[in-house]
DRENDO-1510 file (C-alpha; in Angstrom, 1 decimal, always signed):
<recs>
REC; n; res; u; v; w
REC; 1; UNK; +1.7; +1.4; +14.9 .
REC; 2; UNK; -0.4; -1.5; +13.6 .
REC; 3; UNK; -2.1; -3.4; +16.3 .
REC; 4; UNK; -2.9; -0.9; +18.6 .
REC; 5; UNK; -6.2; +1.4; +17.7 .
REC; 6; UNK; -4.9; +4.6; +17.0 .
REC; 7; UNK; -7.4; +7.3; +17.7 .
REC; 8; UNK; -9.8; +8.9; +15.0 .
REC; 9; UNK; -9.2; +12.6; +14.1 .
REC; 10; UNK; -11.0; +14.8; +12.3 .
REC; 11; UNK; -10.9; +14.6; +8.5 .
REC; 12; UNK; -10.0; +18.3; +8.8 .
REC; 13; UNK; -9.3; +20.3; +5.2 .
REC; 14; UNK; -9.7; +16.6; +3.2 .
REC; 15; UNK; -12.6; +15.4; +1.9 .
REC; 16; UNK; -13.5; +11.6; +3.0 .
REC; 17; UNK; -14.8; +10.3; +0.0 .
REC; 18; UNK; -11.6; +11.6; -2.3 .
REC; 19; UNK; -9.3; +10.0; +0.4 .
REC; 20; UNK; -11.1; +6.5; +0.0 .
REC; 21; UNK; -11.3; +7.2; -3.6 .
REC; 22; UNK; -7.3; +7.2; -3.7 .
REC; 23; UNK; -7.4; +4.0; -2.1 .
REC; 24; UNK; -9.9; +2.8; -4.3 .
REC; 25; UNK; -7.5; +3.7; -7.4 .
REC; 26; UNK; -4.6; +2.1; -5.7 .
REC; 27; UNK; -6.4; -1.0; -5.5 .
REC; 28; UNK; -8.1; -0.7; -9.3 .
REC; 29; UNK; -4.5; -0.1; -10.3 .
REC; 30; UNK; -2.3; -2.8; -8.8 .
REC; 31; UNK; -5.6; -4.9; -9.7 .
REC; 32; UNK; -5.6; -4.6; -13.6 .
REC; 33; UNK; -1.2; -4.8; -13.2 .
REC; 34; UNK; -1.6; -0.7; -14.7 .
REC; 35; UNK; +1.8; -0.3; -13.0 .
REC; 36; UNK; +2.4; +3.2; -14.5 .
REC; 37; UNK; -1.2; +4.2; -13.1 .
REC; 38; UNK; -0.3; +2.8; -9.8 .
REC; 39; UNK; +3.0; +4.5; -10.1 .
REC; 40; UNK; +1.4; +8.2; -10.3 .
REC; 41; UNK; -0.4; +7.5; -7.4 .
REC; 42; UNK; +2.9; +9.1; -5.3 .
REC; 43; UNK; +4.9; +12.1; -5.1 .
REC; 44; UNK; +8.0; +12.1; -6.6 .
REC; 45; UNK; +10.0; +11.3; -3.3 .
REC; 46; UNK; +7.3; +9.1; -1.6 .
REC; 47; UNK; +8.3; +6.4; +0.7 .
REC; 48; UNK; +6.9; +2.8; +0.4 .
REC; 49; UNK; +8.1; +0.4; +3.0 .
REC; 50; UNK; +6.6; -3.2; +3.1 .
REC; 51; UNK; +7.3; -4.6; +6.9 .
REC; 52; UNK; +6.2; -7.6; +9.3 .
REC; 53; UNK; +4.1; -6.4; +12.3 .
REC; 54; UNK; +6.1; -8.4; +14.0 .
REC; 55; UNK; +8.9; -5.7; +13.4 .
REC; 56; UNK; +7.1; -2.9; +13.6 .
REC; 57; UNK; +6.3; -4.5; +17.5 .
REC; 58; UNK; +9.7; -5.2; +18.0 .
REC; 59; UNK; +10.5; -1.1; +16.8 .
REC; 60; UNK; +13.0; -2.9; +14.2 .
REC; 61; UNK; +13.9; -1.3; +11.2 .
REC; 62; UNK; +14.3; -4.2; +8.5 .
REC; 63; UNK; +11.6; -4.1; +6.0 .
REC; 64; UNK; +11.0; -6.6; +3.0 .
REC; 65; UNK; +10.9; -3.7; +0.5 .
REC; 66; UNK; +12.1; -0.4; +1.0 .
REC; 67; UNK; +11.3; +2.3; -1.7 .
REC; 68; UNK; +12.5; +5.9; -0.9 .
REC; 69; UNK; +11.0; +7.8; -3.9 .
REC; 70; UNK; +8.8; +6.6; -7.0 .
REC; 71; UNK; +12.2; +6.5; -8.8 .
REC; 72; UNK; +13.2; +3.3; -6.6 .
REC; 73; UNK; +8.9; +1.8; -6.9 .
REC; 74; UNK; +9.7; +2.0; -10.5 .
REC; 75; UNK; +12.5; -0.2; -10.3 .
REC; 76; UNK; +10.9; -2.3; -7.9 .
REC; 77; UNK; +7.9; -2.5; -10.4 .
REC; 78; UNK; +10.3; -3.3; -13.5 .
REC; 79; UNK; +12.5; -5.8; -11.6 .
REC; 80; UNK; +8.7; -7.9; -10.6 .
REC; 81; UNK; +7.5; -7.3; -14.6 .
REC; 82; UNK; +10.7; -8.2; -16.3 .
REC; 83; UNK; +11.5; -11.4; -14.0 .
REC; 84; UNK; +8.3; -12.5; -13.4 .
REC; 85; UNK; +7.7; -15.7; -15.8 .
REC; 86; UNK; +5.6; -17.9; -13.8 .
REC; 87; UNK; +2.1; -19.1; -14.1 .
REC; 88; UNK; -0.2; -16.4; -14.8 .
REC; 89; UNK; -1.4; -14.6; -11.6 .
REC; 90; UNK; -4.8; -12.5; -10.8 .
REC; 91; UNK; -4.4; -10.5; -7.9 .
REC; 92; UNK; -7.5; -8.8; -6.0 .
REC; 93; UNK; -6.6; -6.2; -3.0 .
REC; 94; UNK; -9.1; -5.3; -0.7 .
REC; 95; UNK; -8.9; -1.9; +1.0 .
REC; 96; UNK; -11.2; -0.9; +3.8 .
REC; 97; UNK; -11.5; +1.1; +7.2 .
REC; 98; UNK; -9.9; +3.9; +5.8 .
REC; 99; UNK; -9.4; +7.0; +8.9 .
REC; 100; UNK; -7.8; +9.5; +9.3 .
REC; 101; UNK; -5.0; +9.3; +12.0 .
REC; 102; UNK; -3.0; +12.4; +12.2 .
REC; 103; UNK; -3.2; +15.7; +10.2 .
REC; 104; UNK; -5.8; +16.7; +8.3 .
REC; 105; UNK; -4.9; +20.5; +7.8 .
REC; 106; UNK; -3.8; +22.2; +5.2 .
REC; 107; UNK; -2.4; +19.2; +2.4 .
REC; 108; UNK; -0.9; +16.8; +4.8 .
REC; 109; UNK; -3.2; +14.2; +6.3 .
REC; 110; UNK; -1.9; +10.8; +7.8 .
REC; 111; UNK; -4.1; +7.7; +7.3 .
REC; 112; UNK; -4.9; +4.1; +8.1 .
REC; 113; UNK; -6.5; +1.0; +6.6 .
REC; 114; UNK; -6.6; -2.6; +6.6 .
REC; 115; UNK; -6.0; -4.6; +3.3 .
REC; 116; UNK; -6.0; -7.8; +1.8 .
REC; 117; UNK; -4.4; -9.6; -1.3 .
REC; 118; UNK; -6.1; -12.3; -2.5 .
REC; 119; UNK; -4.0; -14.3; -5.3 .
REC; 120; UNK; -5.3; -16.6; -8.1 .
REC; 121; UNK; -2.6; -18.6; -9.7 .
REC; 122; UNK; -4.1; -19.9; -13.2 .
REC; 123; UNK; -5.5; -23.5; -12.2 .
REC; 124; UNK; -5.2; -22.9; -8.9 .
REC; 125; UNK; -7.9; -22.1; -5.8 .
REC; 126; UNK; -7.7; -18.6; -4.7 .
REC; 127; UNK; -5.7; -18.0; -1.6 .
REC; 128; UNK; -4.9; -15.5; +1.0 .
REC; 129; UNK; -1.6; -14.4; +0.1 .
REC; 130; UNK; -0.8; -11.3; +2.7 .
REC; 131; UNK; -3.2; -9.4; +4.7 .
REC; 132; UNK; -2.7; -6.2; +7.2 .
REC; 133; UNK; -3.1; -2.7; +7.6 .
REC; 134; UNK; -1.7; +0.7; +6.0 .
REC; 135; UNK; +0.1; +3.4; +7.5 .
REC; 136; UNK; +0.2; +6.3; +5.1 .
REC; 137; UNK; +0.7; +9.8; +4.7 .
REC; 138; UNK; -1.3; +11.4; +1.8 .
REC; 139; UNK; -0.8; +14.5; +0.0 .
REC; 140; UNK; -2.5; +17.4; -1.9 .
REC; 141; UNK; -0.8; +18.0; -5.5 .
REC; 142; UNK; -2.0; +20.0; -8.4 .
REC; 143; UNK; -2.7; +16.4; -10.0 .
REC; 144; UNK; -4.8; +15.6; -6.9 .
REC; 145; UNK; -4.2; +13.7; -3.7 .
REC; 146; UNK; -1.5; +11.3; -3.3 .
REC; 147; UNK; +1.0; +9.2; -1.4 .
REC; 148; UNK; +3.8; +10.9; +0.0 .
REC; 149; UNK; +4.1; +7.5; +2.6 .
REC; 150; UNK; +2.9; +4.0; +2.5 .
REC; 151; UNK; +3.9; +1.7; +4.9 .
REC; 152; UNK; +2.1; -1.6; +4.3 .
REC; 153; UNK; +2.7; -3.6; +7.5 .
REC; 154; UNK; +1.4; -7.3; +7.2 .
REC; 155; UNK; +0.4; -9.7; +9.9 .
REC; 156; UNK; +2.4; -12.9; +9.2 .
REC; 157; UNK; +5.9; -13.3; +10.3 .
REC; 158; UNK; +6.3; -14.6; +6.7 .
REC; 159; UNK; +5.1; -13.6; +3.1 .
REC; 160; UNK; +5.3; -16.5; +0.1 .
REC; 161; UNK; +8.4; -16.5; -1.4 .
REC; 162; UNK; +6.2; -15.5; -4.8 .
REC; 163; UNK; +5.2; -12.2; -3.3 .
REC; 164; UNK; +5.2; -10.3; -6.9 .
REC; 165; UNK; +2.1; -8.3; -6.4 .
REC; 166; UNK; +3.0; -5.2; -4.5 .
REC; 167; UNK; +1.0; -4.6; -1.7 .
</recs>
């Protein structure tokens, strides 16, 4: 659960520098707005579930967006590209203190990490737009390691209405 410390485990079987390399190409991805990159990031039935802390506090189940495989992120993704006709927005995410939580043998390890989205709106100052932390579960595949959970739980009660970048 986000706000409390969980404790540090061993990285076990998974090698640290490939795990923050994930990250790093989930980041690079959503970045540049390579949605299909992004996209192969998860497994096939991966779960990605964007939630207030508040909620997650409370142990309440509503969520903002609730993806239960890629299938459903690639809707969410061509729902955000396909509607999305305001000004022209650059989006920066910021990934750190990436540990391992849980796991950690054989190709299951579960994760945690703070993050932050910066958003620049063309003629606009950049601004916060959402910070807060990761819970995730990632995965060894044949194409490498990936998602098989994200849960990206952020600090404010409330997001800004224009939350189009995927967190």
């Amino acid at each position: 659960m986000s706000g409390k410390v969980r404790a540090r485990v061993p990285w076990g079987t998974f090698d640290a520098e490939e795990v923050r390399a994930l990250y790093d190409d989930y980041a690079a991805a959503l970045d540049a707005g390579d949605h299909a990159a992004w996209l192969d990031l998860f497994i096939d039935d991966a779960s990605y579930v964007v939630v207030p802390l508040e909620n997650v506090e409370r142990g309440l189940p509503l969520a903002t967006i609730r993806c239960e495989s890629r299938g459903m992120l690639a809707d969410r993704v061509d729902a955000l590209v396909t509607t999305q006709f305001l000004a022209r927005r650059i989006t920066r995410h910021v990934i750190t203190a990436v540990r391992p939580v849980g796991g950690g043998t054989g190709d299951r390890l579960e994760t945690t990490a703070s993050f932050l989205l910066l958003e620049t709106i063309e003629g606009a100052d950049t601004r916060v737009q959402c910070a807060g932390t990761y819970d995730d579960i990632v995965v060894v595949t044949a194409a490498g390691l990936r998602f098989a959970g994200k849960r990206a739980i952020y600090d404010a009660g409330l997001v800004p209405t224009s939350m189009a970048a995927l967190l």
